[in-house]
ZATORDREN-436535 format. One line per field, with one value per residue: residue in one letter; chain; x, y, z of N, C-alpha, C in turn. Coordinates in pm, whole numbers, plus 32768, in hexadecimal, padded with zeros to 4 digits. Atoms other than C-alpha are relative to their C-alpha. Last residue first. Example, Ala and Ser with C-alpha at 12.3 -4.5 7.8 and 13.67 -1.06 7.14 Angstrom:
REM ZATORDREN-436535
aa <- c(s	a)
ch <- c(A	A)
npx <- c(7FAE	8059)
npy <- c(7F89	7F89)
npz <- c(7FFA	8000)
capx <- c(8557	84CE)
capy <- c(7F96	7E3E)
capz <- c(82CA	830C)
cpx <- c(7FB3	805A)
cpy <- c(806D	8078)
cpz <- c(8049	8000)
END
This chain:
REM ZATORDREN-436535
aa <- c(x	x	x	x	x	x	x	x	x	x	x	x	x	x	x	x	x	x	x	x	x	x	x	x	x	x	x	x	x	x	x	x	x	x	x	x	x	x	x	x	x	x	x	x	x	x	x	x	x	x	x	x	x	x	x	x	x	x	x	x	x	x	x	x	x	x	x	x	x	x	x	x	x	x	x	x	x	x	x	x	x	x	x	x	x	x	x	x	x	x	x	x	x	x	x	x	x	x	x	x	x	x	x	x	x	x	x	x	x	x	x	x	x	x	x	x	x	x	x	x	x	x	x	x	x	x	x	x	x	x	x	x	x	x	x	x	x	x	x	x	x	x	x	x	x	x	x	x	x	x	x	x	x	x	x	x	x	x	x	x	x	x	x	x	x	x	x	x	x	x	x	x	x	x	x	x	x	x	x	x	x	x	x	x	x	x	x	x	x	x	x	x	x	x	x	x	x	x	x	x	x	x	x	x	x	x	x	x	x	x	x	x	x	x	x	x	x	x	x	x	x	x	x	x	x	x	x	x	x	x	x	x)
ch <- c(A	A	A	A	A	A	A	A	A	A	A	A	A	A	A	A	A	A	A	A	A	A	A	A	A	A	A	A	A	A	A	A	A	A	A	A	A	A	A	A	A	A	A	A	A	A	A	A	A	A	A	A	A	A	A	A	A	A	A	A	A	A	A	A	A	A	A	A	A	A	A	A	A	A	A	A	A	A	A	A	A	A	A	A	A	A	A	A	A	A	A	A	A	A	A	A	A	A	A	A	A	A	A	A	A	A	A	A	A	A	A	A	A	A	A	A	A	A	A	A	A	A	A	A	A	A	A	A	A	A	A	A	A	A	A	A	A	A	A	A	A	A	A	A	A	A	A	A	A	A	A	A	A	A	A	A	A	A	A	A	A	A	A	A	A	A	A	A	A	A	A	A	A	A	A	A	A	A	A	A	A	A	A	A	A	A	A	A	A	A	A	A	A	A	A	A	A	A	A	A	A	A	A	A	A	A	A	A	A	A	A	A	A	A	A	A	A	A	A	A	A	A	A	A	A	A	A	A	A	A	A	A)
npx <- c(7F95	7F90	8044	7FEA	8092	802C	7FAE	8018	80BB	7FFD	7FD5	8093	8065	7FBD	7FFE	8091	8007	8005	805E	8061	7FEC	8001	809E	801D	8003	7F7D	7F85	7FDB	7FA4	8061	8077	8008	80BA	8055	7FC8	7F6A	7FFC	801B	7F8B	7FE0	8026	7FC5	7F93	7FEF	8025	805B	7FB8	8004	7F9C	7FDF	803F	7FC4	7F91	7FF9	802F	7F83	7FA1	8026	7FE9	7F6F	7FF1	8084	7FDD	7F8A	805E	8011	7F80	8027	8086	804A	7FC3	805E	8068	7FFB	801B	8072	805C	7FDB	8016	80CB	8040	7FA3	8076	8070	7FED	7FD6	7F88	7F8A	7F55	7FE7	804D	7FF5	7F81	8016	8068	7FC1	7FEF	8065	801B	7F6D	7FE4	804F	800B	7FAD	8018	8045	7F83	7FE4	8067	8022	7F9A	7FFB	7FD9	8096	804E	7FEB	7FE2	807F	8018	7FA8	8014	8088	7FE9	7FCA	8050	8083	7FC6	7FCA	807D	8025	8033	7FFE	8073	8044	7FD9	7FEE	807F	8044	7FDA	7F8A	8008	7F74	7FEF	7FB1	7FF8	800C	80BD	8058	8020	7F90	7FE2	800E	7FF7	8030	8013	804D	8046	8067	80B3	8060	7FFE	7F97	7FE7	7F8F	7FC2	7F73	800F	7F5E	7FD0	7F7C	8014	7F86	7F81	7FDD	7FB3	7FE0	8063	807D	8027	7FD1	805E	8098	7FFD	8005	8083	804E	802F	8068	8083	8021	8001	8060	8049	7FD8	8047	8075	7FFC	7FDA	7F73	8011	7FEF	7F6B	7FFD	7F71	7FFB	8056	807D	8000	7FEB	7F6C	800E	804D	7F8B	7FF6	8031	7FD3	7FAA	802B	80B2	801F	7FA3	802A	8085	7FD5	7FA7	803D	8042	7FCD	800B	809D	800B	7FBF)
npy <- c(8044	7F8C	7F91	7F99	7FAF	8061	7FD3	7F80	8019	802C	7F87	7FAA	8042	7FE4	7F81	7FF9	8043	7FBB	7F97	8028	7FDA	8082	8010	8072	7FF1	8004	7F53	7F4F	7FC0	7F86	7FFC	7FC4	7FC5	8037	7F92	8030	808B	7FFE	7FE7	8072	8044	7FCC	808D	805C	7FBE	8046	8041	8072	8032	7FB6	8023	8058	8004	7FC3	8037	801C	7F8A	7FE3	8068	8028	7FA4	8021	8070	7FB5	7FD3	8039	8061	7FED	800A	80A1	7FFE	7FA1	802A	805A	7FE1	7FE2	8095	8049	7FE7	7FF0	8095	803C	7F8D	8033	8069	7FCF	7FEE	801A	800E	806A	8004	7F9F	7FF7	809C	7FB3	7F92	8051	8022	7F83	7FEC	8073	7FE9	7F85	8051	8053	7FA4	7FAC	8067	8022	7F9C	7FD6	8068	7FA9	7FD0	7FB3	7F3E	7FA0	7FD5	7F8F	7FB6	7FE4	7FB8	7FA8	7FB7	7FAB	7F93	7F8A	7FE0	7FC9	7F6F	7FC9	8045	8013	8044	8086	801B	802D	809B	8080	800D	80A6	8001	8071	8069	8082	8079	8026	7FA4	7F75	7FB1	7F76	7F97	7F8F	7F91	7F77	7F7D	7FF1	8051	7FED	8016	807C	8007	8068	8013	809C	800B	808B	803B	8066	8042	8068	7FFA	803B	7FA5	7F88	7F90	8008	7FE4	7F89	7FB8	7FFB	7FCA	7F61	7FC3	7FEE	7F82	7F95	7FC6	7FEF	7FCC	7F69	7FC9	8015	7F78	7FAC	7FF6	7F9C	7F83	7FF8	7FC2	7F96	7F90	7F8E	8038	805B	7FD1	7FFB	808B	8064	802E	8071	805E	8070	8081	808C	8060	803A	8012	7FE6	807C	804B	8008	8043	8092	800F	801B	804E	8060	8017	804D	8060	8048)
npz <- c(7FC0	7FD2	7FB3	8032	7FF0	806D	8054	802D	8046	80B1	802E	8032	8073	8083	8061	8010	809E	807B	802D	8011	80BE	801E	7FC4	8088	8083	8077	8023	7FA7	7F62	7FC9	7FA3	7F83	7FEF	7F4B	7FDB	7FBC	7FF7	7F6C	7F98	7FAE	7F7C	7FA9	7FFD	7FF6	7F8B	7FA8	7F95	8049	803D	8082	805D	805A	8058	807B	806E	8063	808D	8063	802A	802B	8066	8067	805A	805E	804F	8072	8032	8055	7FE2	8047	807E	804E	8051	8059	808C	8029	8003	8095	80D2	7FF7	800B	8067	807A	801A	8015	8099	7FEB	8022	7FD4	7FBE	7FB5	7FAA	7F9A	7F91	7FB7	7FA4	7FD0	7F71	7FAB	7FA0	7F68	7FC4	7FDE	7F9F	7F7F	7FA2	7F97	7FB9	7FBC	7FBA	7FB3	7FBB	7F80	7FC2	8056	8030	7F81	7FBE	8050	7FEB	7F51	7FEE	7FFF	7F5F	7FA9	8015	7FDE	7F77	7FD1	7FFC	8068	8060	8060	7FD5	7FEA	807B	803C	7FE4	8064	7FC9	7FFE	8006	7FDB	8001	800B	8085	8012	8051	7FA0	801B	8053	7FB4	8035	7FA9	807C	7FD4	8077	7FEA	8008	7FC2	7FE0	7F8B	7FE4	7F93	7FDF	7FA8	7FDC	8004	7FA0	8045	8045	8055	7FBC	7FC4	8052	7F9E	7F91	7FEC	8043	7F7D	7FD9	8059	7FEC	7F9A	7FF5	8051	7FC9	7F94	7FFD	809C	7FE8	7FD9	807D	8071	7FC3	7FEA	8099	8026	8016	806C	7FAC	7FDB	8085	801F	808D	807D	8011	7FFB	8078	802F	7FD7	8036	8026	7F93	802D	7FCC	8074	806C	8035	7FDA	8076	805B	7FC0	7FE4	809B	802E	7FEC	8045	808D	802A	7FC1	806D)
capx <- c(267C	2554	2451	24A4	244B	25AA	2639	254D	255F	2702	26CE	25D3	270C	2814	2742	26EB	286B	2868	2793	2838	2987	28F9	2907	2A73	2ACE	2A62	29A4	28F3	296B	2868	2978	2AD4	2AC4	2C3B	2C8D	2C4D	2AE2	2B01	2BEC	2AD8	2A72	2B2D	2A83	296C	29C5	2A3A	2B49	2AE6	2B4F	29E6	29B8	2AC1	2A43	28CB	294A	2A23	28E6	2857	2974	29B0	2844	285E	2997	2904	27DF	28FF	29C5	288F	28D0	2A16	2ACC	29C1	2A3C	2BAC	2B67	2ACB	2BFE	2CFC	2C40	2BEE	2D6A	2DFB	2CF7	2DBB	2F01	2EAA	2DD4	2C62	2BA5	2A4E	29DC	2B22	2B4C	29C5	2A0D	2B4C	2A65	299A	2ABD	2B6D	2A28	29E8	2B3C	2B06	29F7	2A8F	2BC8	2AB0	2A0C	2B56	2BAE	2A63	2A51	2968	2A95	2B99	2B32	2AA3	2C27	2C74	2B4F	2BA3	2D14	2C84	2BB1	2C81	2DA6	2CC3	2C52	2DAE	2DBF	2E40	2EB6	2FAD	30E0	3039	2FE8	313E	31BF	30E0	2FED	2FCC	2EC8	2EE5	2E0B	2E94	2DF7	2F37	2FCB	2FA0	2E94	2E40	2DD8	2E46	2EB9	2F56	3001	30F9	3225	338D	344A	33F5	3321	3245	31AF	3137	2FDE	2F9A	2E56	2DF3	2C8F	2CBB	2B61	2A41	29E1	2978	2897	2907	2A55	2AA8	29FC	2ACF	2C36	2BEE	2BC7	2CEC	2D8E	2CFF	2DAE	2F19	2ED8	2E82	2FB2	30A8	3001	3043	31B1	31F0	3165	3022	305E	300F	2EA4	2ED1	2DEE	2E04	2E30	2F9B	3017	2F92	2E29	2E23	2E46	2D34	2D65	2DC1	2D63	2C30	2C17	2DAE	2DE5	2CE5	2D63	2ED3	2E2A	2D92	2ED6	2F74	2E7A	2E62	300D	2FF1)
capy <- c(E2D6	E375	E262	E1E4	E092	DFEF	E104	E095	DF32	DF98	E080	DF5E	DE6D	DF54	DF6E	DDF6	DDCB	DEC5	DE3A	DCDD	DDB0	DE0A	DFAF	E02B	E0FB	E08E	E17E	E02D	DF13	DE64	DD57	DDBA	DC89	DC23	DC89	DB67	DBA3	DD0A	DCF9	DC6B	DD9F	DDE4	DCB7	DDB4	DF06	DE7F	DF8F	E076	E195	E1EF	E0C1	E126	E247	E1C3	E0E2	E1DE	E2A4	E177	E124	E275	E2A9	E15F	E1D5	E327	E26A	E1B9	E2D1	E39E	E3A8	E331	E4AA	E4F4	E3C2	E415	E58A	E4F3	E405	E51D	E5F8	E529	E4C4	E624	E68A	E54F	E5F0	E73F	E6B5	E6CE	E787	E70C	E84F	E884	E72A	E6F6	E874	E7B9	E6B8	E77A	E832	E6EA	E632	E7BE	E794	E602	E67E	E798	E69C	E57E	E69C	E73E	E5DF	E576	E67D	E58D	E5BB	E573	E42C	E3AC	E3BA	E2BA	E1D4	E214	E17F	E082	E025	E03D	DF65	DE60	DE69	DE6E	DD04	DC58	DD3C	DCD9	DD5D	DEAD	DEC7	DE49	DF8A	E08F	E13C	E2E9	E3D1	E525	E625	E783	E88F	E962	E8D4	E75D	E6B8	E51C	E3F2	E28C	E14C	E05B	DEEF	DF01	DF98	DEF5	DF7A	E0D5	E0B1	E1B1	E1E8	E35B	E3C1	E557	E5AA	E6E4	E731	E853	E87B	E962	E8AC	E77E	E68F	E6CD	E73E	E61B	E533	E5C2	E5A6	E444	E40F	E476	E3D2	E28E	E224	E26A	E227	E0BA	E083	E109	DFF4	DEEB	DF6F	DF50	DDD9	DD45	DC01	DAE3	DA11	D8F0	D9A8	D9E8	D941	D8CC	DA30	DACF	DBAA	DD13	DE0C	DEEF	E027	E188	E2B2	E32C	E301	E2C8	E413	E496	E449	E4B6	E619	E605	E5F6	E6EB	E7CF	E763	E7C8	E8F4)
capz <- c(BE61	BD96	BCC8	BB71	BBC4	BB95	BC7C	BD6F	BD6E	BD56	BEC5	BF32	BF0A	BFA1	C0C3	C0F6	C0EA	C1E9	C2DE	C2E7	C30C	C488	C49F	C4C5	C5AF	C6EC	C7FF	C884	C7A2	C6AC	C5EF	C59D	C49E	C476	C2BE	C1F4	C15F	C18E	C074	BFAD	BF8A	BE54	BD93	BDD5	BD81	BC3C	BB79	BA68	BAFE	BB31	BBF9	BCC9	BCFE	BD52	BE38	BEEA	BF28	BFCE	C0A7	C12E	C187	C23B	C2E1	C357	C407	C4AE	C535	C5B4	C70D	C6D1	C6F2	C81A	C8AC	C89C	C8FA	CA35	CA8F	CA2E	CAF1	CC59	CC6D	CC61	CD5D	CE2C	CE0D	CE4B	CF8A	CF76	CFFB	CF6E	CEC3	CE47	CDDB	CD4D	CC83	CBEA	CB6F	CAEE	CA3D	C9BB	C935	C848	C7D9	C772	C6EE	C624	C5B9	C529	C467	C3E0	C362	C2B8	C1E2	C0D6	BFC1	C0BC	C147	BFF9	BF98	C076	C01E	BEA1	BEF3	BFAB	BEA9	BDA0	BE59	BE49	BD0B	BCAC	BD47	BE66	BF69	C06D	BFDB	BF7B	C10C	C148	C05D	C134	C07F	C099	C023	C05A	C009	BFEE	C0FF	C11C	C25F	C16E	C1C7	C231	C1CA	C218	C1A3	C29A	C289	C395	C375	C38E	C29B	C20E	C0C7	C0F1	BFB2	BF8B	BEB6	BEA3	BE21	BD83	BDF2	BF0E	BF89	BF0E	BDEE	BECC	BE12	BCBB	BCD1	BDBD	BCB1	BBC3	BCB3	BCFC	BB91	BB55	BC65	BC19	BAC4	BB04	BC63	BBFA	BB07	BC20	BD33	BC4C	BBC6	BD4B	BD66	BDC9	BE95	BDCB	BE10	BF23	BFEA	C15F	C26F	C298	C23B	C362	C34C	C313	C40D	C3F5	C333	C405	C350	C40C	C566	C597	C4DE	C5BC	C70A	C6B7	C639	C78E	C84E	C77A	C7D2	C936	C95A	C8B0)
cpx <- c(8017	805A	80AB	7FDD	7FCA	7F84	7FAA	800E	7FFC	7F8D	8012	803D	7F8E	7F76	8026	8010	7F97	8020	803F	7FA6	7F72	8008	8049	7F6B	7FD1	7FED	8054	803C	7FD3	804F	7FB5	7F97	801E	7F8E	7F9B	8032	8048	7FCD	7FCC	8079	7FF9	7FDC	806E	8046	7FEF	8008	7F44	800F	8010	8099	800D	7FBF	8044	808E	7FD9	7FD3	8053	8006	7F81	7FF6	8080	800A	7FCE	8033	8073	7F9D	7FBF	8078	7FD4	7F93	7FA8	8052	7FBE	7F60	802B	8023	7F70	7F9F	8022	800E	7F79	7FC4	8031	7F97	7F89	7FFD	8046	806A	8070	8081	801B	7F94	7FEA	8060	7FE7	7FAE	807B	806C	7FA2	7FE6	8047	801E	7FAC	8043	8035	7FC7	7F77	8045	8021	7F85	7FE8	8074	8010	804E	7F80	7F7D	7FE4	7FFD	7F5B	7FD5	805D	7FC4	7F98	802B	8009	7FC2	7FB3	8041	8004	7F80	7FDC	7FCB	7FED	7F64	7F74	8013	7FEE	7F85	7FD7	805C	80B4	7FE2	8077	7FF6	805D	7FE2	7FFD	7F6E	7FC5	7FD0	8063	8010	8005	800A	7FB2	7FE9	7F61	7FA6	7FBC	7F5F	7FAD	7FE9	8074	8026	8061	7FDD	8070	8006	8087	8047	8061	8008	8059	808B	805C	8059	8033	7F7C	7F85	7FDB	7FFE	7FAE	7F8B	7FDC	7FD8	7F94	7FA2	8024	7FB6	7F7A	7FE7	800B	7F92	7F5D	802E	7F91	7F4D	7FA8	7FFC	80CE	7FCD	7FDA	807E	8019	8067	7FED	7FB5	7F6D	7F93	7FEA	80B2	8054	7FB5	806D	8001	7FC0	8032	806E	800D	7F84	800D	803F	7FDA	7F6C	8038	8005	7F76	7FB6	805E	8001	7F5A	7FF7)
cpy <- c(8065	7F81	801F	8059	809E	8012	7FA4	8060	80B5	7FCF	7FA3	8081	8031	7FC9	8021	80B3	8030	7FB2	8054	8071	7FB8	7FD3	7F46	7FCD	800C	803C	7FA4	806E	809A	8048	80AD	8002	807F	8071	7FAE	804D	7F9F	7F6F	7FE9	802F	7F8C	8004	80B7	7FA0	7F7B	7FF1	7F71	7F63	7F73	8005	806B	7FAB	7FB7	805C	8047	7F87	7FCA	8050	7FDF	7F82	7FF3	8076	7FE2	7F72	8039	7FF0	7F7F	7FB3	7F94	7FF8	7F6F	7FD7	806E	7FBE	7F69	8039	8039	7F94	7FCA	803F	801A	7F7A	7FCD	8054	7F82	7F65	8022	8017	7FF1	802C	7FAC	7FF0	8076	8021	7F6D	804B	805F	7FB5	7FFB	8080	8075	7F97	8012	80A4	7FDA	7FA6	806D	8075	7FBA	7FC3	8049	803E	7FA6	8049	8015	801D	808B	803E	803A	8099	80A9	800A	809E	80A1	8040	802A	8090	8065	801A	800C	80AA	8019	7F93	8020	7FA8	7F4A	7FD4	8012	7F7E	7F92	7FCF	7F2E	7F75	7F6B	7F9C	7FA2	7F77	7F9B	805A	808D	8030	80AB	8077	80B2	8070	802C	8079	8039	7FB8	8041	7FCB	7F91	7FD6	7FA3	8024	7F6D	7FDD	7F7A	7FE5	7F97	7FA2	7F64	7FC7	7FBA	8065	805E	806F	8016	7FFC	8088	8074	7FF2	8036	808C	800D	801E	8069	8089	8051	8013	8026	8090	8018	7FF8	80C9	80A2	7FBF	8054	80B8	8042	807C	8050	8017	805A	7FE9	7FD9	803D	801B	7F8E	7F87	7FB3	7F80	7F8C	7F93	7F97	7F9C	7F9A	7FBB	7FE2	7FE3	7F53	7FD9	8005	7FAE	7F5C	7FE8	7FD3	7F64	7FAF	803A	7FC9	7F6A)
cpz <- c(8076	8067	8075	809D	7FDE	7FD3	7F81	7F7E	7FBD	7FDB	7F36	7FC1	7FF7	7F9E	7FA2	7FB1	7FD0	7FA7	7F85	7FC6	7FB8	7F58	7FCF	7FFF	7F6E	7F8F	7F7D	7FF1	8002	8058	8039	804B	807D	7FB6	8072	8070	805D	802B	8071	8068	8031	8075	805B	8023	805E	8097	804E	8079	7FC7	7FC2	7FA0	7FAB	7FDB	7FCF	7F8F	7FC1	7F8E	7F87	7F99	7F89	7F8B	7F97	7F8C	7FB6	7F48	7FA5	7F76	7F97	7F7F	801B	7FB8	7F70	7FB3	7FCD	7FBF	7F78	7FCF	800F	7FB1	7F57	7FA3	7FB7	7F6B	7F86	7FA9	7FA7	7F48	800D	8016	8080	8080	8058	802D	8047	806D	8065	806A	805C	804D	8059	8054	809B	8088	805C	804B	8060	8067	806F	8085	804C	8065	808E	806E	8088	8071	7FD4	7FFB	808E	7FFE	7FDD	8030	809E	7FE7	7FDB	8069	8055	7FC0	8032	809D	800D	8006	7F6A	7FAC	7FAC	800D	8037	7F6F	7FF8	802C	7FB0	802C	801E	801C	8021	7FDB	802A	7F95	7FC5	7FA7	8064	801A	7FA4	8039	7F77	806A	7F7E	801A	7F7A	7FCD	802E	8088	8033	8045	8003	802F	7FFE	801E	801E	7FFD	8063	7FC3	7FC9	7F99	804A	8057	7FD3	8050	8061	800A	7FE9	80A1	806D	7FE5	7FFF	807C	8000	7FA7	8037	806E	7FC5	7F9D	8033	8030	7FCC	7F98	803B	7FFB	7F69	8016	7FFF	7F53	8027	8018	7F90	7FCF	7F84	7FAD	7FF6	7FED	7FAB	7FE2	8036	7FB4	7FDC	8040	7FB0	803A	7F93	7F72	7FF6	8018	7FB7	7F6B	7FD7	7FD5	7F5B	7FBD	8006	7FAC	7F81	7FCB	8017)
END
């Protein structure tokens, strides 16, 4: 029980975690987005969340659930995860709203999010991070490890097996959720400026996140594309 919670941890930090965004004093002087901002874009995007969720992955549960956490001191997060019966859940934290600047902005995150689910993403991240945790268990027995130490060796191999593939998965993520929030009408675009403002996580070894340099570039060959008529 214990290493399946532990990897469960590992993947929910892999895939639904958002990068802290940038303090006050450096970002734009735009307004914050508001509450009856981040309504008025659900209202539009889950529906069409749900279509393109129908159309690419018929076989997974399409009805989106969308939560605003707006418990006091959290950090500016969105994330996606499943319900114990398979529902998609997307969930925005109220200082990430705060720190948006436009419903194109909160489009594309909330299409990001929701490109999680529809390409399986989740279950993928959790079997690797599985697979890490049982070589890595086979290294401690082989080795001799102490309980303690064996302990060590799996949560550190199912964390890279969980970020093998972490920020291939992004990218995917962040072209999808250009084309849904371009089909909710929305500009894919002036919604990536977010990664404009948001710290750079740069090339990191096992990180997360891929460098936001690279996914501007990806949003913007996912709207050449789209603009071209060719697949996303």
């Amino acid at each position: 029980m214990t290493l399946i919670l532990c990897l469960l941890a590992v993947t929910g930090c892999t895939i639904a975690t958002a990068p802290m965004l940038a303090p006050p004093a450096q970002q734009s002087a735009a307004p914050s987005s508001t509450r009856a901002d981040f309504n008025a874009v659900v209202s539009r995007m889950r529906p069409v969340a749900n279509q393109v969720c129908r159309e690419r992955s018929p076989h997974l549960d399409c009805n989106f659930l969308v939560v605003l956490d707006d418990r006091p001191n959290q950090p500016p997060n969105a994330f996606h995860t499943r319900d114990e019966n398979g529902r998609p859940v997307i969930a925005f934290s109220l200082a990430l709203i705060d720190d948006l600047r436009s419903h194109d902005e909160i489009a594309l995150i909330f299409g990001h999010e929701a490109a999680h689910h529809i390409a399986d993403h989740l279950p993928r991240i959790q079997q690797q991070a599985m697979t890490g945790a049982l070589l890595g268990g086979l290294v401690a027995a082989l080795s001799g490890a102490d309980e303690a130490t064996a302990q060590r060796i799996v949560n550190t191999s199912a964390t890279v097996g969980a970020r093998r593939y972490s920020k291939s998965f992004e990218l995917e993520a962040d072209r999808l959720g250009a084309l849904i929030a371009a089909r909710g009408g929305y500009d894919p675009l002036r919604g990536a400026q977010i990664f404009r403002r948001i710290p750079d996580p740069g090339n990191q070894f096992l990180g997360t996140h891929p460098p936001n340099a690279e996914r501007l570039r990806e949003i913007e060959r996912a709207v050449e594309n789209m603009a071209a008529g060719r697949p996303i």
